[in-house]
One Martini backbone bead per residue (centre of mass of N, CA, C, O) as a GRO file, in nm:
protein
  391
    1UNK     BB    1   1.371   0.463   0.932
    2UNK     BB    2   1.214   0.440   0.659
    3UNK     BB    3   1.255   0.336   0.326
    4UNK     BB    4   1.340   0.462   0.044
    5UNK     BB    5   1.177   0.394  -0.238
    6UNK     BB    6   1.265   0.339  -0.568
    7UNK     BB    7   1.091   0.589  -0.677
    8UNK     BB    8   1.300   0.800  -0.542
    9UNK     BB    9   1.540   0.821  -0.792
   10UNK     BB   10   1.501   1.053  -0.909
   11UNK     BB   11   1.472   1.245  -0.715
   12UNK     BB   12   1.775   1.218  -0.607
   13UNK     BB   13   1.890   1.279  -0.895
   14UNK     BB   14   1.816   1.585  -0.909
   15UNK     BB   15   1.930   1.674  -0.666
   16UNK     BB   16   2.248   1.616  -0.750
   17UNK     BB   17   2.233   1.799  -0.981
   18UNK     BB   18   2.189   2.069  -0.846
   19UNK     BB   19   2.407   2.051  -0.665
   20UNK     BB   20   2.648   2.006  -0.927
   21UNK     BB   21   2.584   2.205  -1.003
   22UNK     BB   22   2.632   2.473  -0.775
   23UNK     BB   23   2.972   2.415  -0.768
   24UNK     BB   24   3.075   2.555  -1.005
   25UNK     BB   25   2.934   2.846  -0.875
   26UNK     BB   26   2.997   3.029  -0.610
   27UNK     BB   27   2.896   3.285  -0.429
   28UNK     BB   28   2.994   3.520  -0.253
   29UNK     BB   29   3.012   3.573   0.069
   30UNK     BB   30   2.901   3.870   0.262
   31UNK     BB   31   3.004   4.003   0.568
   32UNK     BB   32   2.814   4.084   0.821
   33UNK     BB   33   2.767   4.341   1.103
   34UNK     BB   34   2.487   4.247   1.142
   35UNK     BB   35   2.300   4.122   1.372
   36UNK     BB   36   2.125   3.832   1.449
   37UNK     BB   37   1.840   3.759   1.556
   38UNK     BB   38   1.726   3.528   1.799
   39UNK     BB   39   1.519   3.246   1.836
   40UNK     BB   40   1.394   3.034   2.110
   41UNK     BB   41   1.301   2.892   1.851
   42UNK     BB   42   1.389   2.581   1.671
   43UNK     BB   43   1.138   2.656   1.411
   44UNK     BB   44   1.203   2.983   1.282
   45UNK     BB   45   1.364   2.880   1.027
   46UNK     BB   46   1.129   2.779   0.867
   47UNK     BB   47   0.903   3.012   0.812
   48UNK     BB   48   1.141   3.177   0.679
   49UNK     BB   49   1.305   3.230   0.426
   50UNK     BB   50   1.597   3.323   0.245
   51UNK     BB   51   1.740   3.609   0.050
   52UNK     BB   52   1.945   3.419  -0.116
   53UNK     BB   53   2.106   3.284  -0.327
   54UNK     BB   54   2.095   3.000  -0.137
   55UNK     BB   55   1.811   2.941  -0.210
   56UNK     BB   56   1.572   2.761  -0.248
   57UNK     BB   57   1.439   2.599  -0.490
   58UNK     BB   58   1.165   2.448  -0.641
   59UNK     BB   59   1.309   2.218  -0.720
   60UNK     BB   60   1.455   2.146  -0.444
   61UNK     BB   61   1.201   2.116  -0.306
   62UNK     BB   62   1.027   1.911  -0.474
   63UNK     BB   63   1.231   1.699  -0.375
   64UNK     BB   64   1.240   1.705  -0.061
   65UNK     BB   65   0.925   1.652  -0.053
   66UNK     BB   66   0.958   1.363  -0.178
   67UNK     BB   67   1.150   1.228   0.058
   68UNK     BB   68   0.963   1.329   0.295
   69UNK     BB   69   0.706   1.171   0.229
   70UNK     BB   70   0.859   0.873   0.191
   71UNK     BB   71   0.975   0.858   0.463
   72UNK     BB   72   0.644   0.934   0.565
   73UNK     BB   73   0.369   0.680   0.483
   74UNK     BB   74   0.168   0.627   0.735
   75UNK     BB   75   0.127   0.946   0.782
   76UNK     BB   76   0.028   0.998   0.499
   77UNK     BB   77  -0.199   0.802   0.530
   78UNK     BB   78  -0.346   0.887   0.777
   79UNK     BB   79  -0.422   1.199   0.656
   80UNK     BB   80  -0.564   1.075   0.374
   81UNK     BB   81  -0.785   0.926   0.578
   82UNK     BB   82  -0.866   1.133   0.842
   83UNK     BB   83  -0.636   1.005   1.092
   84UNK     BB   84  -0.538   1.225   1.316
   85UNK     BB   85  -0.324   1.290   1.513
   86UNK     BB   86  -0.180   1.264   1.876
   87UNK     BB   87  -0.203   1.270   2.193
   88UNK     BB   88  -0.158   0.883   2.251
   89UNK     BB   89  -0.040   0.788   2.001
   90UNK     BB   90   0.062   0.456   1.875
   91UNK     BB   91   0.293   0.441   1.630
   92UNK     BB   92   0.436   0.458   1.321
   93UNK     BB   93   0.349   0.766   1.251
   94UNK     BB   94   0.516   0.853   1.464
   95UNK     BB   95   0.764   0.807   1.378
   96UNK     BB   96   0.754   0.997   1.158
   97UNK     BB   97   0.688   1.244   1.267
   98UNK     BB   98   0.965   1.241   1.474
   99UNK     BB   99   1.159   1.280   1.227
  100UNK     BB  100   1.003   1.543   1.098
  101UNK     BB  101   1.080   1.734   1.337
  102UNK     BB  102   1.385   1.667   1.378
  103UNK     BB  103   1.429   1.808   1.097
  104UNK     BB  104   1.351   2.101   1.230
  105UNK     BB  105   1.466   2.086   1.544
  106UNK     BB  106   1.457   1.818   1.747
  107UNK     BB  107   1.467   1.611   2.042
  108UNK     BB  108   1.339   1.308   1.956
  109UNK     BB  109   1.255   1.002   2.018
  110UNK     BB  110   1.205   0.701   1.848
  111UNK     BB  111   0.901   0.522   1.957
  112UNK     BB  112   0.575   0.616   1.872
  113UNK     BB  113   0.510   0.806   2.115
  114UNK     BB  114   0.257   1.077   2.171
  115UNK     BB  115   0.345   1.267   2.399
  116UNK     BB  116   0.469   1.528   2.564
  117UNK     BB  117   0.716   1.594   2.376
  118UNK     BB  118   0.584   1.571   2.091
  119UNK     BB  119   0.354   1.803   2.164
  120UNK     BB  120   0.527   2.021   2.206
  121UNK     BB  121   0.705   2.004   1.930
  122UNK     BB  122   0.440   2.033   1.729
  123UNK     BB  123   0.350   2.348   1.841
  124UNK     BB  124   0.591   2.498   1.776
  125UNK     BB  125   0.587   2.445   1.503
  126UNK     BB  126   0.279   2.538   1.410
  127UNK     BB  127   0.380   2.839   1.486
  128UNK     BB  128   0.608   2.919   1.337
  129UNK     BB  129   0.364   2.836   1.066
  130UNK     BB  130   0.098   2.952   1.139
  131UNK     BB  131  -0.046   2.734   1.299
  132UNK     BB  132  -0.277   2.583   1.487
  133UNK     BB  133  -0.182   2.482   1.811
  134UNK     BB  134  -0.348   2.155   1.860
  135UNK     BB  135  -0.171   1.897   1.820
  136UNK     BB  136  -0.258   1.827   1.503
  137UNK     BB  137  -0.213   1.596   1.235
  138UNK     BB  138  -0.289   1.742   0.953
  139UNK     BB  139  -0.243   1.887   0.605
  140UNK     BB  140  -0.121   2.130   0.712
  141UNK     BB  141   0.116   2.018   0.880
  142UNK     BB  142   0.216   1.797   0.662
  143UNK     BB  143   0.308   1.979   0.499
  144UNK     BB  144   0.488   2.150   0.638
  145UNK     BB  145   0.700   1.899   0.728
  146UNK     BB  146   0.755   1.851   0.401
  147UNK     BB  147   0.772   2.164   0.231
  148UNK     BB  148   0.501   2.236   0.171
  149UNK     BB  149   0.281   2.465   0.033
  150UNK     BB  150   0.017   2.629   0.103
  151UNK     BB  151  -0.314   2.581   0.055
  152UNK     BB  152  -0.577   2.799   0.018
  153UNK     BB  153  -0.798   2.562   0.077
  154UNK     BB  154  -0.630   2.493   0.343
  155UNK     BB  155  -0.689   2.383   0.622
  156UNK     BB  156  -0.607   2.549   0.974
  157UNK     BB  157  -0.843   2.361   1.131
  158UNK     BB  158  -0.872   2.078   1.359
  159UNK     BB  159  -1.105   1.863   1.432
  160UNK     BB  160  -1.230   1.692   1.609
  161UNK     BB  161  -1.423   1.419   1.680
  162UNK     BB  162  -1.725   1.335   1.662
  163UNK     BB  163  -1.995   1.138   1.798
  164UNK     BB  164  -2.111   0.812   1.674
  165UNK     BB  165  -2.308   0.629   1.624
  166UNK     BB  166  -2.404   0.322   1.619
  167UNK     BB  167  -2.460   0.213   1.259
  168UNK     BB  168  -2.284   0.435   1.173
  169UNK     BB  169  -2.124   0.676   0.956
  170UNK     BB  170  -1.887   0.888   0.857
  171UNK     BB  171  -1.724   1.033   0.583
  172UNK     BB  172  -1.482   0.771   0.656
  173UNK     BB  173  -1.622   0.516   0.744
  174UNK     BB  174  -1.619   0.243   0.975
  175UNK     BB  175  -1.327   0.049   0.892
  176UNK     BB  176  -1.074   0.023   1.034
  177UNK     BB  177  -0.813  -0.183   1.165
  178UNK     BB  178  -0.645  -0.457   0.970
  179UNK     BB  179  -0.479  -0.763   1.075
  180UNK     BB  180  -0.172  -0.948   1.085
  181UNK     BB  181  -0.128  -1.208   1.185
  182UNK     BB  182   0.151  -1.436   1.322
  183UNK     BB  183   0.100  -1.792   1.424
  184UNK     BB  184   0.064  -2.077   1.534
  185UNK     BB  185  -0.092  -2.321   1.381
  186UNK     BB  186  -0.454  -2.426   1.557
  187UNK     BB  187  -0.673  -2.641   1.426
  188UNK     BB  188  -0.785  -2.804   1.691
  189UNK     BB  189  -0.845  -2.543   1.850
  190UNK     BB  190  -1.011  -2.381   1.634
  191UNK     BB  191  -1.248  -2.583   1.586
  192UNK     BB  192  -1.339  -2.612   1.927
  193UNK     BB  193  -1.432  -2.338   1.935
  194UNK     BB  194  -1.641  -2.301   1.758
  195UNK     BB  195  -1.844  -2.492   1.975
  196UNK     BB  196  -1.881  -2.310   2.154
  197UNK     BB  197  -2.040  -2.048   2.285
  198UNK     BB  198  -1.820  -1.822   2.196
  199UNK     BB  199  -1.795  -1.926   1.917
  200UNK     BB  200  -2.107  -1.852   1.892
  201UNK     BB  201  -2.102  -1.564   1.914
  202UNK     BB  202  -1.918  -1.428   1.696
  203UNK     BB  203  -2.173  -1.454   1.482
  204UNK     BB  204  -2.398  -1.287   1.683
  205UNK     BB  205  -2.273  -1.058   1.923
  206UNK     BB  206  -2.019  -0.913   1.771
  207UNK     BB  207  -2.141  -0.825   1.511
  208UNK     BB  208  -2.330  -0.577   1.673
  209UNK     BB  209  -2.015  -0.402   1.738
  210UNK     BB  210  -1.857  -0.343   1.485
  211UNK     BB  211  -1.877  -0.021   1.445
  212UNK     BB  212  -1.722   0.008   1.752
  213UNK     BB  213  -1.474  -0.094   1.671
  214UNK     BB  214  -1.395   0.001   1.431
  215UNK     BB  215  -1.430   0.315   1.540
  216UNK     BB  216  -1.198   0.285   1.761
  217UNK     BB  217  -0.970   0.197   1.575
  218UNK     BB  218  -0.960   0.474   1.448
  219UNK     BB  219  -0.904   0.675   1.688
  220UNK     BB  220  -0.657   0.416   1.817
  221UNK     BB  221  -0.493   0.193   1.578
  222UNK     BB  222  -0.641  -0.057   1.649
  223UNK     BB  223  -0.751  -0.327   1.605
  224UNK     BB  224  -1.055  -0.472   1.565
  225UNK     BB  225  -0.993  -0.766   1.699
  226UNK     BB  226  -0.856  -0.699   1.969
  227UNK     BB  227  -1.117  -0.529   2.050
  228UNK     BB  228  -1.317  -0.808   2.003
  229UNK     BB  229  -1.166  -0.972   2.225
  230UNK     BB  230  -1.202  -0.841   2.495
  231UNK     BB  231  -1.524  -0.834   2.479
  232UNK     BB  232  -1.543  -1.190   2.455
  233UNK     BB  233  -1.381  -1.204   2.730
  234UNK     BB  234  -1.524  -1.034   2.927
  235UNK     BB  235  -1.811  -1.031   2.826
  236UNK     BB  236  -1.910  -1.213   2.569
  237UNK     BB  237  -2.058  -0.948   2.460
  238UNK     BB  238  -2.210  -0.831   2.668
  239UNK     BB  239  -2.362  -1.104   2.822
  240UNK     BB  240  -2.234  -1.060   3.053
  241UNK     BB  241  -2.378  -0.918   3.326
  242UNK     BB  242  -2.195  -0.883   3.558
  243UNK     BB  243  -1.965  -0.707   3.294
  244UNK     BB  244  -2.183  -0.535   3.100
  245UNK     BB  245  -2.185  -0.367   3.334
  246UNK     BB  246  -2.071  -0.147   3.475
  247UNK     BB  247  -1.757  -0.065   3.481
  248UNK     BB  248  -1.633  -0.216   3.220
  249UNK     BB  249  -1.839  -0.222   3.000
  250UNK     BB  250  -1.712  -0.546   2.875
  251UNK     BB  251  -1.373  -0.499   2.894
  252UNK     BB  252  -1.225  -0.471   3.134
  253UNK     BB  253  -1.232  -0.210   3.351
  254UNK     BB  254  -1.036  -0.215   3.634
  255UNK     BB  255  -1.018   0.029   3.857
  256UNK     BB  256  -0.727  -0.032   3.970
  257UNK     BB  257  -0.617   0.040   3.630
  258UNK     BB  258  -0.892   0.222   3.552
  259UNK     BB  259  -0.933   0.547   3.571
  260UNK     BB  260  -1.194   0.803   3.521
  261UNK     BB  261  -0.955   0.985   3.420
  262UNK     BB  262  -0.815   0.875   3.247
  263UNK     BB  263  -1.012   0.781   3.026
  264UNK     BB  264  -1.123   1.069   2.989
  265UNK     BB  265  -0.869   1.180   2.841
  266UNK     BB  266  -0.904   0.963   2.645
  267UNK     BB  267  -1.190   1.075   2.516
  268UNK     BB  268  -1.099   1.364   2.479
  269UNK     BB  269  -0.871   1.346   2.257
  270UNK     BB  270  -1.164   1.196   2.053
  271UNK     BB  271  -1.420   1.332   2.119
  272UNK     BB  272  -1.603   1.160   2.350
  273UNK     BB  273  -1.652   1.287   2.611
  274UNK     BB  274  -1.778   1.169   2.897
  275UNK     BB  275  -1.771   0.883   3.094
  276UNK     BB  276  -2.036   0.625   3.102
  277UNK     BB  277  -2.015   0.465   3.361
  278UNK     BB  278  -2.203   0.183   3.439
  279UNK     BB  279  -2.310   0.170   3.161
  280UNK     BB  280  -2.486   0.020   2.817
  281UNK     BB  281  -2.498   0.167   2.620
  282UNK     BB  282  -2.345   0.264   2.320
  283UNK     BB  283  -2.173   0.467   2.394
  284UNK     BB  284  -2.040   0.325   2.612
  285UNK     BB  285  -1.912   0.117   2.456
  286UNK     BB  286  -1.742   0.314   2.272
  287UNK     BB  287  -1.559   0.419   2.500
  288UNK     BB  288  -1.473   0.116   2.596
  289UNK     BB  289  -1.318   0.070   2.350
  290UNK     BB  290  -1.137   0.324   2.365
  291UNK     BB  291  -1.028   0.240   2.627
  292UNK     BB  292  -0.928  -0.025   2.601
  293UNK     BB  293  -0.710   0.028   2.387
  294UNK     BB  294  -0.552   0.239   2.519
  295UNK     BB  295  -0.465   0.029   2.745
  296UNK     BB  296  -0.325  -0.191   2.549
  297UNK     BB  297  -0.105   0.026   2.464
  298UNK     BB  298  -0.001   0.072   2.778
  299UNK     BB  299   0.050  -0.253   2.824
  300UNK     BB  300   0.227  -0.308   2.556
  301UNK     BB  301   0.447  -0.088   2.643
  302UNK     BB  302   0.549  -0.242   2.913
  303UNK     BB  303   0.660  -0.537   2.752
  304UNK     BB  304   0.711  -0.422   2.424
  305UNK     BB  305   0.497  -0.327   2.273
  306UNK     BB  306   0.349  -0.249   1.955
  307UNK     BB  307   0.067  -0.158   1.849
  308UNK     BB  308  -0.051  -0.333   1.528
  309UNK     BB  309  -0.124  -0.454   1.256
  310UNK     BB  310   0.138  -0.598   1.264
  311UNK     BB  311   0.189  -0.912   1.395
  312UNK     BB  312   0.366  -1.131   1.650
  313UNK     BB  313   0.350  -1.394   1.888
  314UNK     BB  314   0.457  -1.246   2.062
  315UNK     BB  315   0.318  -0.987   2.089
  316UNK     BB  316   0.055  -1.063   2.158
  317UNK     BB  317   0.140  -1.244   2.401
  318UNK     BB  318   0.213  -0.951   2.564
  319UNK     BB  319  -0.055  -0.775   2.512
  320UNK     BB  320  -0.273  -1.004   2.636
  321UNK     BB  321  -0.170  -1.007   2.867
  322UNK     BB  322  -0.078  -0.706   2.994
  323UNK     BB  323  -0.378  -0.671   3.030
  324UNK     BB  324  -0.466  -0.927   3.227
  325UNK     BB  325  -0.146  -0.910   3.404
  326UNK     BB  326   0.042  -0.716   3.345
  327UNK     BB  327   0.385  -0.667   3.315
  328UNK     BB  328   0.541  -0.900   3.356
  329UNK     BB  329   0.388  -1.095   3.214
  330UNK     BB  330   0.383  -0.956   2.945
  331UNK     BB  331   0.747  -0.996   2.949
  332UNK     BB  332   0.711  -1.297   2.954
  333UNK     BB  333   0.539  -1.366   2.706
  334UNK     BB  334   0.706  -1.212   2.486
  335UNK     BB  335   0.991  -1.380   2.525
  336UNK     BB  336   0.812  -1.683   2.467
  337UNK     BB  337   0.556  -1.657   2.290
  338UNK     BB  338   0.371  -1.719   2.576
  339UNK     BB  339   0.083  -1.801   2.739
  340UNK     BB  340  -0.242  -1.858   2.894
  341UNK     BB  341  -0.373  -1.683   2.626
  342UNK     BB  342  -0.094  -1.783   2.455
  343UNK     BB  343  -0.109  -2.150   2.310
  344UNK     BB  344  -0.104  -2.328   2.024
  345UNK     BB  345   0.004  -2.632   2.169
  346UNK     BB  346  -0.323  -2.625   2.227
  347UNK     BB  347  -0.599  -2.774   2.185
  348UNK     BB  348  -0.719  -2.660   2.397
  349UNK     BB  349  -0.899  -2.352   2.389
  350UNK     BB  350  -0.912  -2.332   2.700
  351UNK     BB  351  -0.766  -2.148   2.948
  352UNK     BB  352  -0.497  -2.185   3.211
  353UNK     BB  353  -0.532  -2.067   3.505
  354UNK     BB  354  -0.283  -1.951   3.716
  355UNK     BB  355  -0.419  -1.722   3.911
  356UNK     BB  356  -0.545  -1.475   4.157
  357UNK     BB  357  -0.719  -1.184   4.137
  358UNK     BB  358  -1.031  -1.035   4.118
  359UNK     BB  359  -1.375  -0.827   4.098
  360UNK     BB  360  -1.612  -0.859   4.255
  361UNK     BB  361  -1.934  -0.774   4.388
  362UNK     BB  362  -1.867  -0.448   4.491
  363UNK     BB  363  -1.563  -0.478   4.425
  364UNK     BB  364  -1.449  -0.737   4.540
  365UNK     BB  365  -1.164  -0.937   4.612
  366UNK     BB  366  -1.099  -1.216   4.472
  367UNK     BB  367  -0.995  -1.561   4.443
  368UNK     BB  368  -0.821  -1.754   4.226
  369UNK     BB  369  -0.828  -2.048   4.095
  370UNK     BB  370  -0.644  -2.261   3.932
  371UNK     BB  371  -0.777  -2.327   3.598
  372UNK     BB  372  -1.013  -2.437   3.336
  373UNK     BB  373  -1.148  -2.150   3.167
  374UNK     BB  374  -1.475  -2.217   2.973
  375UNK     BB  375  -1.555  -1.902   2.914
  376UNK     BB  376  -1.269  -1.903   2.758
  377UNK     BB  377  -1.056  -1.791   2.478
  378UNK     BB  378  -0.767  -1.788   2.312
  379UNK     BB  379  -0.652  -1.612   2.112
  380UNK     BB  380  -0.543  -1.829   1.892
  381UNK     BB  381  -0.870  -1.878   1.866
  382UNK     BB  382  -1.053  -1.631   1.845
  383UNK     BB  383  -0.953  -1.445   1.651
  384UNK     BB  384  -0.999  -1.630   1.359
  385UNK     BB  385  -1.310  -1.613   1.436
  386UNK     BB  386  -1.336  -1.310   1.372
  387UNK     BB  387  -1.204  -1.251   1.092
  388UNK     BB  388  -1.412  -1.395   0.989
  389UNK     BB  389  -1.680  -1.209   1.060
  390UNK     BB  390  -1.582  -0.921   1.009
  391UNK     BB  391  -1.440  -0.923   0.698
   0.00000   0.00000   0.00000
């Protein structure tokens, strides 16, 4: 749970007198012999007060909702901004979320994961308080979990996002999310990238899909530059021929590993209709990159690492290996804070692939042997120019 800001002292402050006035002098409670209904949702005792002597005050509640708003910041924010979670969604403003659903009778682990418990207990919250169960945290929403009242002119049904093409931007504008990553600095590996192939085409080609990133970014809350790192390094930015057609899509979406029904499932979540598999179009680029993130966010959970704005080189570490090496591997560039994706005690700026298997033309297996891999660039080297010219 996050730490409640020092603004909130004055909160507590007033909080704390209405409690002892209220120790004062309590009305005697009268026990009726009339039984109470229960009901099987555990969220229906928020939807209607009770009618006695101690029903929450105006005052006690609009303290409470600046409490419970305080400690929801991610969340706050996010709705805010008009990014509103969803099923799928991995991130902090889920931690918020799943502790404030916990507060009104929720039994869920917080984990930051929008899953199908998570999904389901904000469903039945949703019911109990008369908002349309569409499993989406929108304004409407997020005031009933915070204890705050319904405002009139507040919208009741939050739309999916429709799709965008690439070069234009919606009313809260593509502007993604941006990365603090925090690692060891390697000043002459990432000079010596800069004079590469892919090193000088961050400058011109990956100019080009910046929209399409930080669309990506803003409706699966990966920083865009990560999802521009998968981008460059998987098929140069789309110019590399071989997999920037095809099931790739140029972001390395191995049909072994993502199967166009989890895409779809997946893009079905963020409203961009079905994937456009094999095709080289704009719109497929976007679909490509919001399946690449979440691909990301799942292969960075399997070695136990969480996407988010801010990260440090193990995370990093573990969550692009994770992407390009399976699980096993991730958990151990995690755990060691480096892998061949990533090492910045390498002058070289090129990574020396360990081996392995990749997937030639027609879909056909084949055999990678270790080698110095020049036409790819590590990530503590690749990401720093990226982030020079996204922003």
């Amino acid at each position: 749970m996050p730490r409640i800001s020092n603004n909130t002292s004055s909160a507590r402050t007033e909080l704390d007198t209405i409690n002892r006035s209220r120790e004062v002098s309590r009305p005697t409670r009268t026990t009726s012999t009339t039984s109470t209904t229960n009901t099987s949702n555990s969220f229906a005792t928020n939807a209607t007060p009770r009618s006695t002597s101690n029903a929450t005050t105006p005052a006690r509640a609009g303290v409470q909702r600046e409490l419970a708003e305080a400690s929801a910041p991610h969340l706050k924010s996010r709705v805010e901004q008009g990014r509103y979670l969803r099923k799928g969604d991995n991130n902090l403003a889920v931690n918020d979320l799943q502790s404030l659903l916990n507060r009104s009778g929720a039994s869920l682990g917080v984990d930051g994961d929008f899953g199908r418990k998570t999904d389901r207990a904000l469903r039945d919250f949703q019911t109990a308080n008369n908002l349309k169960a569409d499993g989406v945290v929108g304004p409407a929403t997020f005031r009933a979990l915070t204890g705050a009242a319904p405002q009139n002119n507040e919208p009741r049904q939050v739309e999916r996002p429709s799709y965008v093409e690439p070069g234009t931007t919606n009313t809260n504008g593509a502007n993604g999310l941006r990365g603090n990553f925090t690692f060891a600095n390697n000043a002459r590996g990432i000079e010596a990238a800069r004079r590469t192939d892919l090193g000088q085409k961050v400058g011109t080609e990956m100019t080009k899909h910046l929209d399409a990133y930080k669309r990506a970014s803003e409706l699966t809350g990966v920083p865009a530059e990560l999802i521009a790192a998968i981008h460059g390094n998987e098929s140069q930015f789309g110019t590399y021929r071989s997999s920037s057609r095809g099931p790739e899509s140029g972001f390395g979406l191995d049909p072994r590993f993502v199967s166009t029904s989890w895409g779809n499932d997946k893009l079905q979540q963020h409203g961009l209709g079905s994937w456009q598999r094999g095709q080289a179009g704009d719109r497929s680029v976007l679909q490509s990159a919001v399946i690449a993130a979440e691909h990301l966010k799942r292969q960075a959970g399997y070695a136990g690492v969480t996407i988010k704005p801010t990260m440090n080189q193990n995370e990093l570490a573990g969550a692009v290996t994770g992407y390009v090496q399976g699980n096993r591997a991730g958990r151990n560039a995690r755990n060691r804070g480096e892998s061949w994706l990533f090492r910045p005690s390498d002058a070289n700026p090129h990574p020396y692939h360990p081996g392995g298997t990749s997937v030639g033309r027609g879909g056909r297996t084949i055999r990678v042997a270790p080698s110095r891999k020049d036409g790819l660039l590590r990530w503590d080297t690749l990401l720093p120019l990226i982030q020079e010219k996204m922003w």
